[in-house]
C-alpha positions as CSV (number, residue, x, y, z in Angstrom):
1,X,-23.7,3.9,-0.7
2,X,-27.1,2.2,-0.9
3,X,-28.0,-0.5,1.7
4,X,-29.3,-3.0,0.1
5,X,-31.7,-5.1,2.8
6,X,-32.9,-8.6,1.6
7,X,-35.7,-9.5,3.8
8,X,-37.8,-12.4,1.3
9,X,-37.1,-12.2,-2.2
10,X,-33.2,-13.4,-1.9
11,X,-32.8,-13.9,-5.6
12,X,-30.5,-11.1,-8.0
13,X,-32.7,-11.6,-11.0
14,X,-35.6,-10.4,-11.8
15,X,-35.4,-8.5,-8.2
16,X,-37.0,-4.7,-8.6
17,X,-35.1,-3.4,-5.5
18,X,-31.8,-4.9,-6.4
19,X,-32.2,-3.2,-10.0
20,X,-32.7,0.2,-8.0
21,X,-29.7,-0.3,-5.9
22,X,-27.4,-1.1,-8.8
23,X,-28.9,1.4,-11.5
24,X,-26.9,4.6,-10.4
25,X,-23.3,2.5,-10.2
26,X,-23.5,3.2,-5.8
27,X,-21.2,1.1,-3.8
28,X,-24.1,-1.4,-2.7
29,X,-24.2,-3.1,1.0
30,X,-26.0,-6.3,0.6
31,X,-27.2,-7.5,4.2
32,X,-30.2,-9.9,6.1
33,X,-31.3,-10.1,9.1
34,X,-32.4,-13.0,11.3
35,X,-35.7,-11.7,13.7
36,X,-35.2,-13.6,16.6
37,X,-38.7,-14.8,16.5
38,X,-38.1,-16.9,13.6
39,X,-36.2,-19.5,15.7
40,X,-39.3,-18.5,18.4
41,X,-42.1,-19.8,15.7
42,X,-43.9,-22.9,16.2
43,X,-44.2,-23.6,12.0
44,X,-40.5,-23.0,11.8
45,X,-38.8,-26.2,11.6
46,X,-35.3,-27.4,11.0
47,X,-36.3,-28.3,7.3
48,X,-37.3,-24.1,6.9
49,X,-34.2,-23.4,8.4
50,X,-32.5,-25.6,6.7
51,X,-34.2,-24.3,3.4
52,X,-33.1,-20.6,4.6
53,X,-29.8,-20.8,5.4
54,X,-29.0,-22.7,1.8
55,X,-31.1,-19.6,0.3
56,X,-28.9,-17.3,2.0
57,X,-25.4,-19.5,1.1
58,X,-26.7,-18.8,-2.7
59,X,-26.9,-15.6,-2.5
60,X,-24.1,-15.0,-0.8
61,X,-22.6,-17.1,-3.8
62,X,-24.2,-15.0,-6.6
63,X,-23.3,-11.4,-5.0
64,X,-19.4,-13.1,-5.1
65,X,-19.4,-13.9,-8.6
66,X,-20.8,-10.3,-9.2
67,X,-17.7,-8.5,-7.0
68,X,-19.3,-8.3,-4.0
């Protein structure tokens, strides 16, 4: 099994370490994880968390459709 750690790129296409992951047929564990400091950061406001979370819905959409 491969763990499969999104951390900024949180698209399926075109992403080089999702191809890796997927190329030997491996059960794949996609996960992310929220640093504490995020919420911590000054520049971080609710329209970037906001903006995250929505990212994160989509992907969580688009690893769905593909049997995750």
């Amino acid at each position: 099994m491969h763990i499969l750690w999104f951390r900024r790129d949180l698209g399926l296409s075109d992403n080089e370490i999702v191809a890796h992951s997927t190329a030997d047929n491996a059960k794949v564990l996609p996960c992310f994880i929220i640093a504490p400091w995020f919420y911590e950061q000054a520049e971080v406001g609710k329209a970037r968390v906001k903006f995250l979370f929505d990212s994160l819905e989509n992907l969580d959409s688009n690893l769905r459709e593909r049997g995750s």
